[in-house]
C-alpha positions in Angstrom: 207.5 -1.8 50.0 206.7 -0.8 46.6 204.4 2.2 45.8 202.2 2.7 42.9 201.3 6.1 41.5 197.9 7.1 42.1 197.3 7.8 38.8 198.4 4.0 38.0 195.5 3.0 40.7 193.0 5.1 38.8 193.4 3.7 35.6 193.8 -0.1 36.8 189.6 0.8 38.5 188.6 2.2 34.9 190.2 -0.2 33.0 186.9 -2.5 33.1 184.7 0.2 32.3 186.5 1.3 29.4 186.9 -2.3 28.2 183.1 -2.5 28.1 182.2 0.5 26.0 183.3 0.4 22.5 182.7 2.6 19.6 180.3 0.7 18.3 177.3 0.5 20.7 177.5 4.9 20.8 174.4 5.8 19.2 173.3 9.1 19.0 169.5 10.2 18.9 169.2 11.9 15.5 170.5 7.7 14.3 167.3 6.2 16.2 164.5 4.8 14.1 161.7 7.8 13.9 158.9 5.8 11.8 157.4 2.2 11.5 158.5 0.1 8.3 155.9 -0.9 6.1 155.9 -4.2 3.5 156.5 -3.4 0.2 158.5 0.1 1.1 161.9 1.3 1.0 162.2 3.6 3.8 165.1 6.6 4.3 165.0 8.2 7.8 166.7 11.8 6.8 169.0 13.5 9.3 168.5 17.4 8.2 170.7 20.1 8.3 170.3 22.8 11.3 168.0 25.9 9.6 166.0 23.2 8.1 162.2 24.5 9.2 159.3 22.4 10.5 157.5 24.2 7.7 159.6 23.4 4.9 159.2 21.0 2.0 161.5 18.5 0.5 162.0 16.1 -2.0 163.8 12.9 -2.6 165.1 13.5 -6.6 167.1 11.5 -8.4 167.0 9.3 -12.1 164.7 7.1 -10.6 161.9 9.4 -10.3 163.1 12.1 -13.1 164.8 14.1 -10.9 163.2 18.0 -10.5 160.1 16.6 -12.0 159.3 15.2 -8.5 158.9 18.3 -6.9 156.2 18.7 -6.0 154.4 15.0 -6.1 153.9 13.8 -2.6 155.2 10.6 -3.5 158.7 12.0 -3.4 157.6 14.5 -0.3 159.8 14.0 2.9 157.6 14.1 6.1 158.9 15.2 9.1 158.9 13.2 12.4 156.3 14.0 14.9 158.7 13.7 18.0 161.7 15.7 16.2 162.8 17.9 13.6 165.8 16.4 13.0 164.7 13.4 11.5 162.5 13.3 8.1 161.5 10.3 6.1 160.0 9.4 3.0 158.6 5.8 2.0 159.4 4.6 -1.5 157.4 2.3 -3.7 159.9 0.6 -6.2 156.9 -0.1 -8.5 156.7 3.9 -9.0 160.5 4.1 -10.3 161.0 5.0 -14.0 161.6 2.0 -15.1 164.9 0.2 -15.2 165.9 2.6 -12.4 166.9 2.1 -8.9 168.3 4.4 -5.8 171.6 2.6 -6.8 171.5 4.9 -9.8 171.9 7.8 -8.0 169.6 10.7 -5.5 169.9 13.6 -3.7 167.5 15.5 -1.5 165.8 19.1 -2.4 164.4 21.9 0.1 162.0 24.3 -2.0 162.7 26.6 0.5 166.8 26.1 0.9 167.7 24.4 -2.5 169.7 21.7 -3.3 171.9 19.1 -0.8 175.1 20.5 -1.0 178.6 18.7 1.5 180.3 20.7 3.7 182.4 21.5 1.0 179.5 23.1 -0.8 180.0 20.5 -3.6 176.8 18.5 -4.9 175.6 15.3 -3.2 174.7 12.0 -4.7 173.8 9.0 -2.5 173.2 5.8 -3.7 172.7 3.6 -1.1 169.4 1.7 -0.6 167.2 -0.2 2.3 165.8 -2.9 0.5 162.2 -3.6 0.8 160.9 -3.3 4.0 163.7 -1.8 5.4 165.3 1.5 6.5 168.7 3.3 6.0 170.1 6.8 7.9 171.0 9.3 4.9 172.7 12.1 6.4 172.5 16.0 5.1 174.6 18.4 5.5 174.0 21.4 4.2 171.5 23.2 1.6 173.0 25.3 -0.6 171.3 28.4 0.8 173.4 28.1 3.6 176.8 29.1 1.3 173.9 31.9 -0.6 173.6 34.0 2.5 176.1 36.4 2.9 178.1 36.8 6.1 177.6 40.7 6.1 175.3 42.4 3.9 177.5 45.2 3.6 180.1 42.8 1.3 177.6 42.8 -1.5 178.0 44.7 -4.4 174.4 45.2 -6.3 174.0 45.8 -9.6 171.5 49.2 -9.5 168.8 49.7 -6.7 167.9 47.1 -4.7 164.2 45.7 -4.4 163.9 43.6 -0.8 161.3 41.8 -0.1 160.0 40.1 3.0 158.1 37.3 1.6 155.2 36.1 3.0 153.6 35.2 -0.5 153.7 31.3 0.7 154.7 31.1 -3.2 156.7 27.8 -3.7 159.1 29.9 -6.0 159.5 33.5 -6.5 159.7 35.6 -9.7 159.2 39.5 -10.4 158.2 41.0 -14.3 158.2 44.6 -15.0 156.5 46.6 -17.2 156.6 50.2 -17.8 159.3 52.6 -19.4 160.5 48.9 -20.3 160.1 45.3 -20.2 163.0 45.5 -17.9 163.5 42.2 -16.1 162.5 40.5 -19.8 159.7 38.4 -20.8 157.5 36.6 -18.3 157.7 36.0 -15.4 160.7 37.7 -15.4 163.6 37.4 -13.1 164.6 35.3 -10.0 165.7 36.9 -6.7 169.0 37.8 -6.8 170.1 36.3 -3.5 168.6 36.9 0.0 170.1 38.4 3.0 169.5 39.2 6.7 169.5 43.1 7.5 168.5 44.2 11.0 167.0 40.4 11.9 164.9 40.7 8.9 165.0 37.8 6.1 165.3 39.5 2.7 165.0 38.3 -1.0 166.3 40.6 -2.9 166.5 41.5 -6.5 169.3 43.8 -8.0 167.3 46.1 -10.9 170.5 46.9 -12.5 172.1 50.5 -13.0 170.9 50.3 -16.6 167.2 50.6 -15.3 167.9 53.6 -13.1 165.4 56.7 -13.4 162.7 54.0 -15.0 159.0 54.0 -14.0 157.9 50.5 -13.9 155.0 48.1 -12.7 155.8 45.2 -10.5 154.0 42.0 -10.9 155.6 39.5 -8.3 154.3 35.5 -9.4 155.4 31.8 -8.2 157.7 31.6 -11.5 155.0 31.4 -13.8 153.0 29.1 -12.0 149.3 30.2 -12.7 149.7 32.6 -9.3 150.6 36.2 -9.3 150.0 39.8 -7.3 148.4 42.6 -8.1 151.1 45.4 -9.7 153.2 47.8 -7.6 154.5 51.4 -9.3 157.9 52.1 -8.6 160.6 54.7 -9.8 164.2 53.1 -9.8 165.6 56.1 -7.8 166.2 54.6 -4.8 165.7 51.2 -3.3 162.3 49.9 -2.0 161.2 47.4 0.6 158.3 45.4 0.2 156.2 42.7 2.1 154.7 40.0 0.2 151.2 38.4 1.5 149.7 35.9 -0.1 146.6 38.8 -1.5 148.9 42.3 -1.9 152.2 44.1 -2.0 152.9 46.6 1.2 155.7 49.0 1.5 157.9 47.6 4.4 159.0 49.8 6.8 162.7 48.4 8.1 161.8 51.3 11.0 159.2 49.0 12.6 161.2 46.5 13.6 161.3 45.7 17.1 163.0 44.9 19.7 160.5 43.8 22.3 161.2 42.7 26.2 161.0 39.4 27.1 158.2 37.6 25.3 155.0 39.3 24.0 151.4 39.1 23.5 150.3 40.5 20.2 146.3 41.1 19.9 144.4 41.6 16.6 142.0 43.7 18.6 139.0 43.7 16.6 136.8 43.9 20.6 135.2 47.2 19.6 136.5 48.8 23.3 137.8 52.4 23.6 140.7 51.0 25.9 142.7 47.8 26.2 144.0 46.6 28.9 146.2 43.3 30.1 146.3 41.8 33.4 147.8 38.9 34.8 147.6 37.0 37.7 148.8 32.9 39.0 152.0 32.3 40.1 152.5 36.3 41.1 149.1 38.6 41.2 149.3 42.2 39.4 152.4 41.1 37.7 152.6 43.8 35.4 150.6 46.0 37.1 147.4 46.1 39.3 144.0 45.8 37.7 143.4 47.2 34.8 146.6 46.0 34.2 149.4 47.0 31.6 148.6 49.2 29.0 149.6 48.0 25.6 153.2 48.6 24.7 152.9 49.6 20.9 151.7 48.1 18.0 153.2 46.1 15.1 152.5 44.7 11.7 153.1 41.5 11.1 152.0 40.0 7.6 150.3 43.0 6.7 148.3 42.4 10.6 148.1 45.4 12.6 149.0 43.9 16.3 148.6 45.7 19.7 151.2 43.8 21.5 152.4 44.0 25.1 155.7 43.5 26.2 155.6 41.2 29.1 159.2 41.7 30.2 162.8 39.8 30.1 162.6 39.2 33.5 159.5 37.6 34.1 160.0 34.6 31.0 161.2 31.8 31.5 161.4 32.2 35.4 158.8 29.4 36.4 155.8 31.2 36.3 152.5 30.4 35.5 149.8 33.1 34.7 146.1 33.6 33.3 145.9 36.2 31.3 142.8 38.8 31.0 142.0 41.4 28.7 140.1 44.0 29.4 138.7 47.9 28.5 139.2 49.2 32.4 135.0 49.7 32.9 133.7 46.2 33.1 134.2 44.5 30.1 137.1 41.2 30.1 137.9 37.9 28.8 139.4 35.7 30.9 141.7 33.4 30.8 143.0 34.4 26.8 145.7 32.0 27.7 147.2 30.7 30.7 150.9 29.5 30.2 154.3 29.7 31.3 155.9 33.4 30.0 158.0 30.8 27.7 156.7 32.4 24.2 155.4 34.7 22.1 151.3 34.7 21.7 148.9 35.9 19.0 145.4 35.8 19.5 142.5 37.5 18.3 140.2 39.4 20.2 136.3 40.0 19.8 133.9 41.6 21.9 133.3 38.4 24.2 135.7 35.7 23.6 139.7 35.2 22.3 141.3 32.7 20.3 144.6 32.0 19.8 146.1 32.2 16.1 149.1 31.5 14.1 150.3 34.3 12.7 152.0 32.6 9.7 148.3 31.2 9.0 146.3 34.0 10.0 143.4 35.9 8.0 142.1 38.6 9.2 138.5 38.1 10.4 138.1 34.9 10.9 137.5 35.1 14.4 133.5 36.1 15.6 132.4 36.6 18.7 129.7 34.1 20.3 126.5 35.1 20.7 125.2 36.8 23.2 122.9 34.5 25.3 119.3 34.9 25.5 118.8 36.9 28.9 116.9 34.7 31.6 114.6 35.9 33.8 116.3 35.8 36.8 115.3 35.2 40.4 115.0 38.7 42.7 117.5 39.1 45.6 118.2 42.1 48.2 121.6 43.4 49.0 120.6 45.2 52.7 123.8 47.3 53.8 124.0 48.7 56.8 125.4 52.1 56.0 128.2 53.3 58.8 130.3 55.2 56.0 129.2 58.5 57.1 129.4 59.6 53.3 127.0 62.3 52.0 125.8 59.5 49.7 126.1 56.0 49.5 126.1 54.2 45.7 127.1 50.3 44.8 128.8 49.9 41.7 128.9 46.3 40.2 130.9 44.7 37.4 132.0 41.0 36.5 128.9 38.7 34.6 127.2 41.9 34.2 126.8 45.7 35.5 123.7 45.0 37.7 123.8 48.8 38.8 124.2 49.9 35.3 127.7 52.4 34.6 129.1 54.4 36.9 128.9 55.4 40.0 126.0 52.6 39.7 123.1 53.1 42.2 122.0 54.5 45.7 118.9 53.7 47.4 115.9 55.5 49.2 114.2 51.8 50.6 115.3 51.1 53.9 114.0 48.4 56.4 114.6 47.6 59.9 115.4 43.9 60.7 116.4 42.9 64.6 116.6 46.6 65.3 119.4 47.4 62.5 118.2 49.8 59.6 119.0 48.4 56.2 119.3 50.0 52.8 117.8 48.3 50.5 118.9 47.2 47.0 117.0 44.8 45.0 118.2 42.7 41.8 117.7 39.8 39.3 119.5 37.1 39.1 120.7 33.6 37.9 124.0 32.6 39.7 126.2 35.4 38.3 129.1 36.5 39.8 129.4 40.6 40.8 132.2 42.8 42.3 130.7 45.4 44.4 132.3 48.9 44.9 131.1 51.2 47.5 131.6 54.8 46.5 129.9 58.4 47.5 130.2 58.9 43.4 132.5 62.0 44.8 136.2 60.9 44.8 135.7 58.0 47.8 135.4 54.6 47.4 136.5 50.8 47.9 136.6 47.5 46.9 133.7 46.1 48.9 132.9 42.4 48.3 132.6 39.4 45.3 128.9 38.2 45.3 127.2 35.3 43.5 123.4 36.6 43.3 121.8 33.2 44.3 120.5 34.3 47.9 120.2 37.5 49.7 123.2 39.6 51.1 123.3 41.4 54.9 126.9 44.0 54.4 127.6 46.2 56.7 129.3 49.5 55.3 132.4 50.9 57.5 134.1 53.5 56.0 137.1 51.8 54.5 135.8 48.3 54.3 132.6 46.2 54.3 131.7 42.8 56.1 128.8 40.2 55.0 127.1 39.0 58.2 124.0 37.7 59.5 121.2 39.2 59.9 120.0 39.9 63.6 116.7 37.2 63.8 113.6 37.8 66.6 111.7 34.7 67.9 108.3 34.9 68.3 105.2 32.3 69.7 102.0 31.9 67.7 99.7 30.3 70.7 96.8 28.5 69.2 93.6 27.2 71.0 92.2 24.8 68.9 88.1 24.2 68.6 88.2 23.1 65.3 87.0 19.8 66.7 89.9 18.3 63.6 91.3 14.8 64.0 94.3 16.6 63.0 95.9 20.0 63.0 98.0 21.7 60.5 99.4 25.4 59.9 100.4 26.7 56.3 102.0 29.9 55.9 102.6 31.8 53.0 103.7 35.1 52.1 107.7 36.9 52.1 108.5 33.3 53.0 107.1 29.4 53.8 107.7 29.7 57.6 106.5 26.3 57.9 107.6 24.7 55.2 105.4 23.0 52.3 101.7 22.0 52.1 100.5 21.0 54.8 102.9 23.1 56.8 103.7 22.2 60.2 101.6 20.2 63.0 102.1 21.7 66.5 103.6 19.5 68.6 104.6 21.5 71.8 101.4 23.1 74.2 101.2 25.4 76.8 98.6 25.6 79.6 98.0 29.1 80.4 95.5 30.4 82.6 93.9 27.1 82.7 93.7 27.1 78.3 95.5 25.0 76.7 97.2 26.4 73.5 99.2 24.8 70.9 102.5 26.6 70.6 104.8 27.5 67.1 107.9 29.2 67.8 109.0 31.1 64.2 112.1 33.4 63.7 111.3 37.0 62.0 112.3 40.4 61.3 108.6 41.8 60.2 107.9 39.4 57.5 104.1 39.1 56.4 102.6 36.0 56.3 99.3 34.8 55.5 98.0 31.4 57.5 96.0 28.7 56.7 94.7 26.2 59.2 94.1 22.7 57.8 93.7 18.9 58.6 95.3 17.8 55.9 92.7 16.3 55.1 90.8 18.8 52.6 89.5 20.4 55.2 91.0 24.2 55.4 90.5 27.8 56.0 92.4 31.3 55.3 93.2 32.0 59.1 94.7 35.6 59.1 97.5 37.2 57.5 100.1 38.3 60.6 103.8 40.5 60.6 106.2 38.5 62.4 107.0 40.9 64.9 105.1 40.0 68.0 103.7 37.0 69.7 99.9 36.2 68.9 97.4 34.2 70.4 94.8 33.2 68.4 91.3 31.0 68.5 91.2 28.3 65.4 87.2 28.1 65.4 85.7 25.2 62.8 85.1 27.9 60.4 87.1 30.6 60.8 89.8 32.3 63.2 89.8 35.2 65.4 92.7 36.9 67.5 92.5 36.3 71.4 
C-alpha cells in the first residue's frame, strides 16, 4: 500500500482555498471609499502618513491651482474623514483650474503643520494621476518632510549660539521671531524661521539657533505668523544662556522643562475657579471609594498647560483601562459637590472647569480661561414643614443632627440639637422641625464632642420616626393608639357628617366621614368613629352635607369620647 506524507494531505485540503483567494480581491481598509462622489467633481481620497494629526491642515498644490498660492483657500483644503484619520479627501472643480491646466500636469500634497510630501526616500513627490469627473482615485503619502527634520537624538545637534525653544501653542499657521535691541539681530521683519524642532524630555520644541555672534546681546523678542498681520507682545532676553518659552495665542511665558510630568495612569485636570478652601475627588460605579473613601483623593499636584493653571489628580495606572466605569464628584469635604463631572471608563485624560455649582468639560487645546459660569442659584421656595422625631437611645451628653447633600438644613457644623420633645404611643421623641421641597439630606448623628455616625439619607417630603442607638440609627413606624368617638345624634338631620380639622384631616375632605357602624350602650344608641392618634388636636364639625353645620368641639386624640350632637350645638356626655 502506498503512503502519502502528511504534509502532502495537507496541502492537497488547502489547495482549493488557496486557489480561491488571489491577490487581487485583498483590500485593505485605509483603500475603501471614505466619501460620496458628487457630479461635476474630481475626487482624491488621501491615504496620510502616520504623525499626520486630526487637527492639521493640508493642501492639494500643484500648476493647476498655482501651487503654494493655494494654501490656504479652502478649495484646495483636504478634509479628513469622519470615520478615520487615515483617509483625507478633497473635491476638485476643473472649472477652478488655472486655465490650460490639469492634475495631469503635475500635484503634490502640503501639511502647514509637517511641510511638504516627501517618498520614503525623502525625495519630492509629484503625482499626476486623475479621477475624471465624478470619480475617485487612492493617492497615497508617505512621508512629510518633517518626519526626516526631527532629529533622532537631540544631543546630535550642533547649534549655532544659544538656543531659544519654544513650545508653540500660538495656533499661528507659520512661525517667525524679529529682534530688536543691542541689534536688529535676526534682520528685517519678521525676521527668522525656526531653526528646526526637536523632542526633549516628551516636549515638542521649535527651536531657533541665535548664533554665537549675538552672544552677551540684550534683545526684544517679537514672535509673528511670518508676517502675516499677527504678532506677540515683546519678550527681553540676554543671549547668555538658553531660554524656553511657551507661546499662547495672547502672551509669551517662560517654560519651565522642570514641570513636566510624569502622571499615573490617566488624570483629571480641573481649572478650579469653585471658590472652595479644599478640593476633593471621589469616585464611585464599578468599585465605590476607589481612590479613597469620601472626601475622596486629594489633588495630586498642579500643572500648567497652555499657560492654564490645572489642579490635576492622578487616577492611577492600575485602575485605566481595567473595565471600569465611575462617576466622578468633586467636592470641598464640608457639603459642597458636583456630581457626576463625568462618568467614563478611566480610558483618558479629562479637563474640565469647575465653578461653584456646576462643571463642564473643556478642550484644553481650545480652552480660554473664564468661559465657564456657574448657573444661577435658584430662587428659594417656600418649602412644606416636616418633623424628624428621633428617639434618642445614644446615651451621649448631647445629641446634634448634622445635614448635607441639596442643602445644610441644620446649618454648619455640628448642625443642631433640640429641647421639643413629644410623646407618641408611649415613646418620647425629640423633635426637629424643617422646610422642605423634595430635597435630598444625609444625616449625621454626633454629641459635637468627638462621636458620631453616619445616620440615614432622607428625602424631606414626609415626616421621619429614627430611633438613635449608639452606633447606628433605624427609621420605623411610629407606635399609633386607636380611639372611639361615640356620637348620639338629636340633630333630627336627614344625614350625618363629621369634619375634622386641625394637626391632620382625620376624616378626610369636606364633608368628612358619615358614621356607618353604631353601638347600643345602655339602651343609647351611638354612632361610632374609630380614628388612630398619638395626641393630635382636632377641631370637629358636624354637618349634613347639606349647608347645614356647626363647630362641635375641638378634642386631643388620646382618649375615647362620647359626645351629644344637639341641632345647635354639641356637648360632652
Amino acid at each position: 500500500m502506498k503512503k502519502l506524507n502528511i504534509f502532502t494531505v495537507l496541502f492537497l485540503m488547502l489547495l482549493p482555498m488557496l486557489a480561491g483567494c488571489s491577490k487581487d480581491e485583498i483590500i485593505f481598509d485605509s483603500e475603501l471609499p471614505r466619501f460620496e462622489l458628487r457630479p461635476g467633481y474630481e475626487l482624491l481620497e488621501v491615504i496620510v502618513p502616520q504623525g499626520t494629526l486630526a487637527t492639521d491642515k493640508i493642501y492639494i498644490i500643484g500648476e493647476f491651482n498655482g501651487g503654494m498660492d493655494a494654501v490656504g483657500d479652502p478649495r484646495w483644503q483636504l478634509e479628513k474623514a469622519s470615520d478615520t484619520d487615515v483617509k483625507w479627501g478633497v473635491y476638485l472643480n476643473p472649472d477652478d483650474f488655472v486655465k490650460g491646466k490639469t492634475l495631469a500636469d503635475g500635484y503634490t500634497f502640503y501639511s502647514v503643520e509637517q511641510g511638504e510630501e516627501r517618498s520614503l526616500d525623502n525625495k519630492p513627490v509629484v503625482h499626476t494621476e486623475a479621477p475624471g469627473l465624478g470619480n475617485r482615485i487612492n493617492v497615497l503619502v508617505y512621508r512629510w518632510a518633517d518626519y526626516f527634520n526631527k532629529p533622532q537624538n537631540p544631543d546630535e545637534i550642533v547649534h549655532d549660539g544659544y538656543v531659544i525653544y519654544v513650545v508653540d501653542n500660538s495656533g499661528y499657521e507659520e512661525l517667525a521671531m524679529y529682534a530688536y535691541g543691542d541689534a536688529e539681530a535676526f534682520g528685517a521683519w519678521p525676521g527668522i524661521t525656526p531653526t528646526g524642532k526637536v523632542e526633549i524630555d516628551g516636549v515638542n520644541y521649535k527651536y531657533f539657533d541665535t548664533g554665537a555672534a549675538n552672544e552677551g546681546k540684550n534683545l526684544n523678542l517679537i514672535f509673528n505668523n511670518n508676517n502675516n498681520g499677527s504678532q506677540l507682545p515683546d519678550y527681553n532676553v540676554t543671549l547668555n544662556q538658553d531660554f524656553y518659552l511657551e507661546l499662547t495665542p495672547e502672551s509669551v511665558n517662560e517654560f519651565d522643562p522642570s514641570s513636566v510630568v510624569t502622571h499615573d495612569g490617566y488624570t483629571v485636570f480641573v481649572v478650579n475657579n469653585s471658590g472652595w478652601d479644599e478640593l476633593y475627588l471621589y469616585m464611585w460605579g464599578t468599585v465605590n471609594d476607589l481612590n479613597g473613601a469620601w472626601p475622596g483623593m486629594a489633588p495630586t499636584g498642579t500643572q500648567v498647560i497652555k499657560g492654564v493653571t490645572y489642579t490635576y489628580f492622578d487616577l492611577g495606572a492600575a485602575n485605566c483601562n481595567a473595565g471600569l466605569e465611575e462617576h466622578v464628584i468633586l467636592n470641598n469635604g464640608n457639603g459642597k459637590q458636583v456630581d457626576d463631572v463625568v462618568v467614563f471608563n478611566l480610558d483618558r485624560d479629562v479637563y474640565v472647569e469647575l465653578s461653584s455649582n456646576r462643571a463642564v468639560e473643556i478642550d484644553p487645546e481650545t480652552y480660554t480661561p473664564g468661559t465657564v459660569d456657574p448657573e444661577p442659584e435658584p430662587e428659594p421656595q417656600p418649602g412644606e414643614e416636616y418633623k424628624i422625631y428621633v428617639q434618642n437611645l445614644t446615651g451621649w451628653s448631647d445629641f446634634y443632627i448634622y445635614a448635607y447633600g441639596d442643602k445644610e438644613i441644620f446649618g454648619g457644623w455640628p448642625g443642631m440639637s433640640s429641647t421639643e420633645t413629644k410623646e407618641i404611643g408611649g415613646v418620647t421623641y425629640l423633635v426637629f422641625t424643617v422646610e422642605g421641597n423634595g430635597e435630598t439630606e444625609n444625616l449625621i448623628f454626633n454629641d459635637n464632642n468627638g462621636t458620631q455616625y453616619d445616620a440615614m439619607t432622607i428625602t424631606l417630603d414626609k415626616d421621619y420616626y429614627i430611633v438613635a442607638n449608639p452606633d447606628g440609627a433605624v427609621a420605623v413606624e411610629p407606635s399609633s393608639n386607636q380611639y372611639k368617638i361615640y356620637i348620639e345624634d338629636k340633630t333630627g338631620w336627614s344625614d350625618f357628617y363629621v369634619y375634622a380639622w386641625g394637626d391632620k384631616e382625620i376624616f378626610g375632605g369636606w364633608p368628612g366621614t358619615r358614621p356607618e357602624v353604631t353601638e347600643t350602650i345602655d339602651g343609647v344608641t351611638y354612632k361610632v368613629l374609630t380614628v388612630e392618634g398619638d395626641g393630635e388636636t382636632e377641631n370637629l364639625i358636624f354637618n349634613n352635607n347639606n349647608d347645614t353645620q356647626y363647630d362641635a368641639m375641638t378634642i386631643t386624640l388620646d382618649k375615647d369620647y362620647t359626645i351629644v350632637a344637639n341641632p345647635a350645638g354639641a356637648e360632652l356626655k
